[in-house]
Every structure is written in C-alpha cells, then in structure tokens.
N, C-alpha and C positions, 0 to 999 in steps of 0.2 A: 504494500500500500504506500505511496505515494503521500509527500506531506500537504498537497493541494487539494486531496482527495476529502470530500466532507467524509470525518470520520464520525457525527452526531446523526444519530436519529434527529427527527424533526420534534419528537418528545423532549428530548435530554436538551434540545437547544431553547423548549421552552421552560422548562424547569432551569436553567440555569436564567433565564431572563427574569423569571420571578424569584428566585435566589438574590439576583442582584439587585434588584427593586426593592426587594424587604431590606438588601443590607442597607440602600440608599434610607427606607425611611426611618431603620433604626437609627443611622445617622444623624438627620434630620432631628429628630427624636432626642438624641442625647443633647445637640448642637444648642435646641433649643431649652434643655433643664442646666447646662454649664452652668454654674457661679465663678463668675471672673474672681483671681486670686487675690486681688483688692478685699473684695467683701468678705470671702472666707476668713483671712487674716484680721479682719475691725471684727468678725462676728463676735470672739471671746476677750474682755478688754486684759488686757497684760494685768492690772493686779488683781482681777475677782481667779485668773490662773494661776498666779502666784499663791494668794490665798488658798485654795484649793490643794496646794501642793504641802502644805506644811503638816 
C-alpha cells in the first residue's frame, strides 16, 4: 500500500472529525473557565496565609 492511498474507511474518517470537534470544544470549554494568574495569586491575601500557617 502506497502512502497516497486512502488508508481510512469513510467511518474512521468521521469518527476522527468528531474526535477533533469535541477536543476543539473541550478547548473552548476550558479557555473559557481559565483564571488568569493575576487573580489566582490576590484570591488568598498573604497574611490571612500566613496566619493559617502557624
């Protein structure tokens, strides 16, 4: 077999188009719950962590 030769069923080629679709919306998905590292870092103020540490 030749590497030009379609080696996918016409199945397997939609199955992978909906593979990649879902990875796009879990993408999407995560893209959109991110917390930029800004706000992660103000969430806990330095001494109520401090505090907590004693």
């Amino acid at each position: 077999m030749s590497d030009d030769e379609p080696a996918k069923s016409r199945g397997e080629q939609i199955q992978e188009a909906e593979r990649e679709a879902a990875r796009q919306r879990i993408l999407a998905l995560a893209e959109a719950e991110r917390i930029p590292a800004e706000e992660t870092t103000r969430a806990i103020p330095d001494r109520r962590w401090r505090r907590g540490q004693r």
